[in-house]
Structure formats: structure tokens, C-alpha cells
C-alpha positions in Angstrom: 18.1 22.0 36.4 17.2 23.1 33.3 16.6 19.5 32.1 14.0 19.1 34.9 12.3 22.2 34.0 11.3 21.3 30.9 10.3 18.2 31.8 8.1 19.5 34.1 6.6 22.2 31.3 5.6 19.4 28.7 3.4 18.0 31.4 1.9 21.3 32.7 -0.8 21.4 29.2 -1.0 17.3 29.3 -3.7 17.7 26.2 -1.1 19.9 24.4 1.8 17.5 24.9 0.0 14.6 23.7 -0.7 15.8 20.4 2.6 16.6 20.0 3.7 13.1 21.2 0.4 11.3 19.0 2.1 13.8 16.1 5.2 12.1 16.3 4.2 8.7 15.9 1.8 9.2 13.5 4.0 10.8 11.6 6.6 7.8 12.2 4.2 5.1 11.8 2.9 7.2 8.4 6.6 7.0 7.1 7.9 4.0 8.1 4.4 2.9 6.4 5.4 4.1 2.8 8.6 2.8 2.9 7.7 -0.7 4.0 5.2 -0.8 1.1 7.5 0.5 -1.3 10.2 -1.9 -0.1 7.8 -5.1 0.1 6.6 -4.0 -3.6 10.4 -3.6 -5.0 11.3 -7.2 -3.4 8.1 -8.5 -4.6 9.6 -7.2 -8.2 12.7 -8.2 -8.3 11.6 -11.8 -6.7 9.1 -12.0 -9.9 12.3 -10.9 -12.1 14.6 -13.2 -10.4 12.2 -16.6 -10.1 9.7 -15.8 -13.5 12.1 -14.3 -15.6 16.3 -14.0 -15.1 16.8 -16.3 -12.3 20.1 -14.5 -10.4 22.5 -15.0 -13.2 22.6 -16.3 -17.0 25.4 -17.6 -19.6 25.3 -17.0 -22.8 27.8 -17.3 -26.0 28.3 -13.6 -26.8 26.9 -13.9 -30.2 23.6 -15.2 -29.2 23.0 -12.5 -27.4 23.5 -10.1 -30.1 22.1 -12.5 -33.5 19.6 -14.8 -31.2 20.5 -16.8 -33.8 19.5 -20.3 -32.9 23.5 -22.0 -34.3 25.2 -19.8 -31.4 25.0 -22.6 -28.7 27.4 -22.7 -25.7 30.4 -24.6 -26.4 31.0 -27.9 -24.4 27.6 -27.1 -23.1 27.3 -30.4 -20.8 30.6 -29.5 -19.3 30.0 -26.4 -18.4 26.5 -27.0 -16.4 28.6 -29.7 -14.3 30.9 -27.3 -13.7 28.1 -24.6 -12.5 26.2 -27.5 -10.4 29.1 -28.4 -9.0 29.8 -24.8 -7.0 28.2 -24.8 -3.3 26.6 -21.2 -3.7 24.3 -22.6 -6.6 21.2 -23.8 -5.5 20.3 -24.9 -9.1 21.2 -24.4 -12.9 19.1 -24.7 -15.6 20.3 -25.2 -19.2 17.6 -23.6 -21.7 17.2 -23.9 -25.5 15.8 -20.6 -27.3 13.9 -20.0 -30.3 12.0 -17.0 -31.3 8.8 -18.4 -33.4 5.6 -17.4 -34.6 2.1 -19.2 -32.4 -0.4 -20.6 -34.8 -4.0 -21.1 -34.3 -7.3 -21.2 -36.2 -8.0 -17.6 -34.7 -4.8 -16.0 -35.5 -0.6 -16.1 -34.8 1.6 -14.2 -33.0 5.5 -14.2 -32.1 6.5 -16.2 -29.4 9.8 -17.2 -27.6 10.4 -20.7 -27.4 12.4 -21.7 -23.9 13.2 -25.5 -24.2 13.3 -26.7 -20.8 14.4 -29.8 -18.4 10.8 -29.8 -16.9 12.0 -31.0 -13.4 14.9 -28.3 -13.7 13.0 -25.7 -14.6 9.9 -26.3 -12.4 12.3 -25.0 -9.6 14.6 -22.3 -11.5 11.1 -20.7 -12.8 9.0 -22.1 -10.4 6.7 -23.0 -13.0 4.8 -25.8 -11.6 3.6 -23.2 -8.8 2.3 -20.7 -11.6 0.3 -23.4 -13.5 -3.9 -22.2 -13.2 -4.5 -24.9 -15.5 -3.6 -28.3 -15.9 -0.7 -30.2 -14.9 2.1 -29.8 -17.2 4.6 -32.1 -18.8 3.8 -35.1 -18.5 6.7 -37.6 -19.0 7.4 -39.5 -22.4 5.0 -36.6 -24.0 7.0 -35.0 -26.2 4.8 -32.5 -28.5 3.1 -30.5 -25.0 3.4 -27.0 -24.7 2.7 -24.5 -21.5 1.6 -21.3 -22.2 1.0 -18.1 -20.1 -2.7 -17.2 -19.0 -2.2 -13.4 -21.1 -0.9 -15.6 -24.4 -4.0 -18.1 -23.8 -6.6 -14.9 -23.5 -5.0 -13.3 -26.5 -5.2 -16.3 -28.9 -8.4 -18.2 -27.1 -6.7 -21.2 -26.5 -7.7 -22.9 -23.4 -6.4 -26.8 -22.1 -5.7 -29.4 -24.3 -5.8 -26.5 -27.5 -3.5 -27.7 -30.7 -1.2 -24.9 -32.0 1.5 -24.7 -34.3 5.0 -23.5 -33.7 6.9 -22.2 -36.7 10.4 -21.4 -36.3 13.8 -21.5 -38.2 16.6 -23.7 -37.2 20.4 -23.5 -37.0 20.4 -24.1 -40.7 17.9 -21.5 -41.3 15.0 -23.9 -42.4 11.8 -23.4 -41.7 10.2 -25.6 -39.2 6.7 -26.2 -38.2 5.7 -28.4 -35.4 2.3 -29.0 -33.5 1.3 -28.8 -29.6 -1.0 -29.4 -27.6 -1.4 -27.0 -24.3 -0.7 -29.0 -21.3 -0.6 -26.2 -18.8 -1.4 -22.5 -18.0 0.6 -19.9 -16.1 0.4 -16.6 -14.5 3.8 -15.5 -13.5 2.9 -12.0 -12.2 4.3 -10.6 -15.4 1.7 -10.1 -18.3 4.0 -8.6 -20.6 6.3 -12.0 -20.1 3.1 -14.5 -20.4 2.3 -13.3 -23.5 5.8 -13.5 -24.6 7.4 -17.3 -23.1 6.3 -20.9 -23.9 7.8 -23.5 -23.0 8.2 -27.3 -24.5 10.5 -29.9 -23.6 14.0 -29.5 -24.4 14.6 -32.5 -26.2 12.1 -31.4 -29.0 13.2 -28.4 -29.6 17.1 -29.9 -29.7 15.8 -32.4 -32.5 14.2 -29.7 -34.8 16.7 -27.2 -34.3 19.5 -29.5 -34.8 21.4 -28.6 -32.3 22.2 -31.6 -30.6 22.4 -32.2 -26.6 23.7 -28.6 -26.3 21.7 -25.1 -25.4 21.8 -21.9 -25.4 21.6 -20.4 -22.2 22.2 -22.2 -18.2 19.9 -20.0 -15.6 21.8 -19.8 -12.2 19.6 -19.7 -9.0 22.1 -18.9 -5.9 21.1 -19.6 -2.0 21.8 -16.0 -1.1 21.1 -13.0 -2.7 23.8 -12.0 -1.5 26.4 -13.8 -3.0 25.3 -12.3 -6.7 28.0 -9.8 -7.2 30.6 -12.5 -6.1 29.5 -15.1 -8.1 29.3 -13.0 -11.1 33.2 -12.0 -11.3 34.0 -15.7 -10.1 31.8 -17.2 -13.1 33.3 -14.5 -15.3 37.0 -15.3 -14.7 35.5 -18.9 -14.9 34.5 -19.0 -18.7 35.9 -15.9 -19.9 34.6 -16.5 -23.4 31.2 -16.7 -22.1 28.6 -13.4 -21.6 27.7 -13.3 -17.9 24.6 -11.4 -16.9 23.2 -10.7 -13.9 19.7 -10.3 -13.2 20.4 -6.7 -13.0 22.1 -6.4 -16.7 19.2 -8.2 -18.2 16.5 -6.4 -16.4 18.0 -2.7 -16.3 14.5 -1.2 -16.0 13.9 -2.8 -12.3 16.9 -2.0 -11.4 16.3 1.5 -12.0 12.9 0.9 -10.9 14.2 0.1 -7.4 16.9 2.8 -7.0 13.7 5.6 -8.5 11.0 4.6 -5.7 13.7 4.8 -3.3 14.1 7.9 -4.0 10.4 8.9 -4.3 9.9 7.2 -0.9 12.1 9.1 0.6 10.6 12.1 -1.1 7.0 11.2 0.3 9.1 10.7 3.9 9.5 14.5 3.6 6.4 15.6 2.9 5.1 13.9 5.6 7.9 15.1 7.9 7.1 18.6 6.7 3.4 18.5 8.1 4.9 17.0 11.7 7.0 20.1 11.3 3.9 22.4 11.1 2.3 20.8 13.4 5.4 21.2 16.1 5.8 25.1 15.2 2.1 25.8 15.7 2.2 23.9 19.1 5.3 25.1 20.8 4.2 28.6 19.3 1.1 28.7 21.2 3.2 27.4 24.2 5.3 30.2 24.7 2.5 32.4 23.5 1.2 31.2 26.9 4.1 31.8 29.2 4.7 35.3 28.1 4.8 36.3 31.6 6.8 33.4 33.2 9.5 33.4 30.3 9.6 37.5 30.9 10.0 37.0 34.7 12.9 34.6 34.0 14.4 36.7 31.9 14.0 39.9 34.7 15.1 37.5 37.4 18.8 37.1 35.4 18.1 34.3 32.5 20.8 33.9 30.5 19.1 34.2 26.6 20.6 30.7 25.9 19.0 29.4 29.1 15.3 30.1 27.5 16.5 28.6 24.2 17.7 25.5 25.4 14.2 25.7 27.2 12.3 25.1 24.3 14.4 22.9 22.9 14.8 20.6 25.8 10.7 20.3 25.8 10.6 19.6 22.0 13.2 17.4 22.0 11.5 15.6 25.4 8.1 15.5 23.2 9.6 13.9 20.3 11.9 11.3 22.1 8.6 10.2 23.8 6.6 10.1 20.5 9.5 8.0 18.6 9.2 4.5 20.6 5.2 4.7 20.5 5.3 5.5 16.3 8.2 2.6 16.2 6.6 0.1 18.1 2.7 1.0 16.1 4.8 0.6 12.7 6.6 -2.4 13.5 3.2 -4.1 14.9 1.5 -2.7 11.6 4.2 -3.9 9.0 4.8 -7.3 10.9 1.1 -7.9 10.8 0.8 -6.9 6.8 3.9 -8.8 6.1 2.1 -12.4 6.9 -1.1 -11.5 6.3 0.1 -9.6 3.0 -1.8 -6.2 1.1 -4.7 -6.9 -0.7 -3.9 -3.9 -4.0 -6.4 -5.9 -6.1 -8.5 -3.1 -6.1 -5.8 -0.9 -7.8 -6.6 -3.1 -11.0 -5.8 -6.6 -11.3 -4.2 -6.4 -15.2 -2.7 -3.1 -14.3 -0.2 -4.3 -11.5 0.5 -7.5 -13.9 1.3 -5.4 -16.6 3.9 -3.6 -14.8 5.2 -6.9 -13.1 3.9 -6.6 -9.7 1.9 -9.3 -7.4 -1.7 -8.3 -6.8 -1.0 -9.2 -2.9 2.1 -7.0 -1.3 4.1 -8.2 1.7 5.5 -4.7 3.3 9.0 -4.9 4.5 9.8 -2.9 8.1 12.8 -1.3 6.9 15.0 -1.9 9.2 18.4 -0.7 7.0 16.7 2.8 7.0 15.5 2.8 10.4 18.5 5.8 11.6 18.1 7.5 8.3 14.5 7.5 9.3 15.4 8.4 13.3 17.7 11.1 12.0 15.0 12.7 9.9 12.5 12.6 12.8 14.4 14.3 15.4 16.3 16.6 13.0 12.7 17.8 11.7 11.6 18.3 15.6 14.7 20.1 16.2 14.3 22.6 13.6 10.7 23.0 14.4 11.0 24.3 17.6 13.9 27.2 16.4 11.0 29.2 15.2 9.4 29.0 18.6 12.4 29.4 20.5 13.8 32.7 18.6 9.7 34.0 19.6 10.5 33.4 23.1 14.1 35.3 23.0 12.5 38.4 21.3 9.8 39.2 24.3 11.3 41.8 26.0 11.2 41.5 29.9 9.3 44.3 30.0 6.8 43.6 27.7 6.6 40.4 28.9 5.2 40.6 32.7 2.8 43.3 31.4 1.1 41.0 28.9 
């Protein structure tokens, strides 16, 4: 009976209960909103991190890690890529030599880190080829070409088909000085890393460093996310004298970028929740504001006190069960429509999101893993709402009540 009634009430002031309602989803579409953004911008990140810059998983010997001295190559390097290719989670491994160098050119120099690559390996670890602005890149049987990132070319004024001089030390600490000509140009989404990473093909950088057909470093690109964690321990029981990092241990700050803004999302989910809130109180308040007189001649006619409380509550939580599937269905239209179209946040500054390591387009993510965290929240933020409300309506005294 008392189920009825209040179904009947929230429909007796239509106007007022489709505010509440409009509220409600508003407020949902609002929230789900942020946290699709924030979740499409924290896998845009760690995509960047993972394709431009770590891949899922690297192998290193322990000392180049610590020296980056260029004599601390992997051991039985050949061998152990095989082995890596060879497992059916990895979708590709890609050995790397590194040498950290200073760039030379008529206008200046400035320190570089020298990745030799397999170009058709690490076109699809790096996805380099797709980053290219300019030119084509290696080209084979070319062995002096270079690729440089768009922020690098900027700085030193070097546009395509530029010479510039490499000067590093190799593994018996010589100084070597070789010249290049730039072949390609790439934006990876990361400015700080474009200035930073050039790449030339392996087998030069092998023949000046002297270090043979080895490397220092394989990049592992799995075919799930998922199986990262996994693989990890596996490789690391694997080749137990070998460092194994994840993408995670070589880019700590995103990873503590993505657990912070999940926090701060949720934060922001709050304050928004907190205005529904208002917005709830100040409606139901005026409701029973309004039936003074009907909630005192309940009471007078034998009312139990619990019976006018689970009143109110009944209505609000009626109001907000119809609000939810309208501010569900509005986000999930919104964020499925942003998701292939993708955010334009160009006009947030073009350099600025590059320098933090961000795409300038954003593909929001419905966040489906949060969607009961997000239910809970909703409905336990209309529940409370309506206590204030429904404590007013148990203080009128009968009395009172049918006289005003």
C-alpha cells in the first residue's frame, strides 16, 4: 500500500518530479562523463607509453641498466630473442642497440639517445612508420640514415634530407663520430621523448660500437594486456640473470599518474553528487512543505511515524530509480559517440598535451568496471538526501499540521 502511495505522490507535482528525475541523469550522465574522459585519456597514456616508448616489457643485463655503459650487452643475445619469439603470448620482440651521444649540426649539439633498430621490427614494436610527418624512413641497403623526432628537428632546425653528426663512445671507450642524413620525422605524442630518441639502423651502430650481432635491450609487445603480469614472472624465472621490466617499472610516473586521476575522478564524481544532493533536499523539502496538512491528517488518522518515513523515502527512491536508466542510457549514447568520433582538446594547447605525453584527440572510455561503484554512489547520495526531508515531515505535529 504504501509502495502505491508514493508512486502516486511523485506524479501528483509532474513539473516537480521531473526535475528531480532530469537531476538524476544529468548528474549521471555529468559523472559517468568525467570518468570516461579521464579513463580514455589514461589509456590513451599508457598506449603512448606502451607503443612510443616501453613496449609491454624490456630485458636488459642488470649492469646496463645501472652504467648504460655501451660493453654491457645481453649474453647469447640471438638466443635469447628466439626464445622470446618463440612464446605464443608475444606478438613481437624487438632487439635494440643503445647509445647515449651528443647531435651535431652547424646550428648547435645536443645529447641524444641512439636506439639501433631492425627497421621492419621496430616499425611495428614502436609503430614508427605510423609517426613519420616526414619522409619515408629507412630505406634498405642505406646504412648512414637517421629518424629524428619532429621536437628534436624544431630544436636543432634540421628539416629532411639534413646531415648531422653523431658522436658517441664505444664499448672500448673511444670516441666515435659518424654522419647522417635525416630520412624521416616523427611525432610520437611525447615531446619530451622526440627530443630525446633517434634512431639508425642496427647494424651501424653494431659496427662502430664493436659490439658485434648482439644488443642491448629486446622490447616485448604481448597480444593482451592482460597477460603482462604473467609474462613478467614467466620471463623472469626464464633468464634469471637478466633485468625484467615492465612498462610499469620503467615508467613509474604513469603509473602513478593513472592510479592519481583515478582518484581525482572520483573526487570530481562527488562533487557533482553533492549538488544532486542539494538539489534532492530542496525538492522533497518543498514537497512536504506542501502536504503539511495531508501528512498531519495521516498522522491524526493513526500513522505509524515509520509509515511517513518510508513515505518519503519510497518517492525519492522512485524518483531516482527513474532518473538512473535515462542518465545511463544519455552517457552511454554520449561516450559511444566520442569514443569513434574522438575529443578534439587541441584547443587546450597543442605543445602542452605533448609535453605531458598525451594525444591531442581523446577517445572517452564508458566505464563500464565502475559502473556499480558509480550506481551505488547515485542511489546512496539520493537516499541520504531525502533523510533531511523525511525527519521534517516526522517533526510536524498533527496538530500543527491540519491547522497550517
Amino acid at each position: 500500500m504504501i509502495f502505491l502511495m508514493a508512486w502516486r505522490n511523485i506524479w501528483r507535482n509532474k513539473a516537480r518530479s521531473i526535475v528531480i528525475m532530469l537531476s538524476v541523469s544529468i548528474g549521471l550522465l555529468a559523472g559517468i562523463g568525467v570518468l570516461a574522459l579521464y579513463n580514455g585519456m589514461m589509456k590513451s597514456r599508457v598506449r603512448t607509453v606502451i607503443d612510443a616508448e616501453a613496449g609491454h616489457l624490456q630485458l636488459h643485463y642488470p649492469a646496463f641498466k645501472k652504467d648504460g655503459h655501451p660493453a654491457f650487452i645481453l649474453p647469447d643475445a640471438a638466443a635469447l630473442l628466439k626464445a622470446i619469439q618463440s612464446l605464443p603470448e608475444i606478438k613481437i620482440a624487438a632487439p635494440r642497440t643503445i647509445a647515449q651521444g651528443m647531435l651535431a649540426t652547424s646550428t648547435g649539439s645536443t645529447g641524444v639517445q641512439i636506439n639501433g633498430v631492425i627497421p621492419a621490427l621496430e616499425y611495428n614494436v614502436s609503430q614508427l612508420r605510423q609517426k613519420i610527418i616526414a619522409g619515408e624512413g629507412f630505406h634498405e641497403g642505406k646504412k648512414n640514415e637517421i629518424i629524428i623526432g619532429k621536437k628534436l628537428a624544431d630544436k636543432m632546425k634540421l628539416k629532411l634530407g639534413a646531415r648531422l653528426v653523431l658522436t658517441f663512445t664505444d664499448t672500448a671507450d673511444n670516441l666515435v663520430s659518424l654522419a647522417f642524413r635525416v630520412a624521416g620525422i616523427y611525432r610520437s605524442g611525447n615531446a619530451p621523448l622526440d627530443e630525446l630518441n633517434v634512431y639508425v639502423p642496427i647494424a651501424t651502430l653494431n659496427e662502430w660500437l664493436l659490439t658485434g650481432d648482439s644488443f642491448h635491450e629486446v622490447v616485448v609487445i604481448l597480444k593482451k594486456d592482460d597477460d603482462l603480469p604473467a609474462m613478467k614472472v614467466r620471463l623472469e624465472k626464464a633468464f634469471p640473470s637478466l633485468l625484467v621490466q615492465s612498462w610499469q617499472d620503467i615508467s613509474p610516473e604513469t603509473e602513478l599518474m593513472v592510479r592519481t586521476v583515478d582518484e581525482y575522478s572520483y573526487i570530481i564524481m562527488i562533487i557533482i553528487l553533492i549538488s544532486l544532493a542539494f538539489g534532492i533536499i530542496n525538492t522533497m523539502l518543498m514537497s512536504v512543505l506542501e502536504r503539511t496538512k495531508e501528512i498531519g491528517m495521516m498522522v491524526a488518522l493513526g500513522a505509524a511515524k515509520a509509515k511517513v518515513f518510508l513515505l518519503v523515502l519510497m518517492e525519492t527512491v522512485f524518483l531516482t530509480v527513474a532518473g538512473t536508466p535515462i542518465g545511463l542510457l544519455a552517457a552511454y549514447i554520449v561516450t559511444g559517440y566520442y569514443q569513434k568520433q574522438g575529443l578534439d582538446l587541441s584547443g587546450m594547447g597543442k605543445d602542452m598535451m605533448a609535453s605531458f605525453g598525451f594525444e591531442t584527440t581523446i577517445y572517452p572510455s564508458f566505464p563500464s568496471e565502475k559502473l556499480a561503484a558509480i550506481l551505488v554512489m547515485v542511489i546512496g547520495t539520493a537516499l541520504l538526501s531525502c533523510l533531511l526531508p523525511a525527519m521534517k515531515a516526522l517533526r510536524l505535529k498533527p496538530v500543527e499540521a491540519l491547522r497550517g
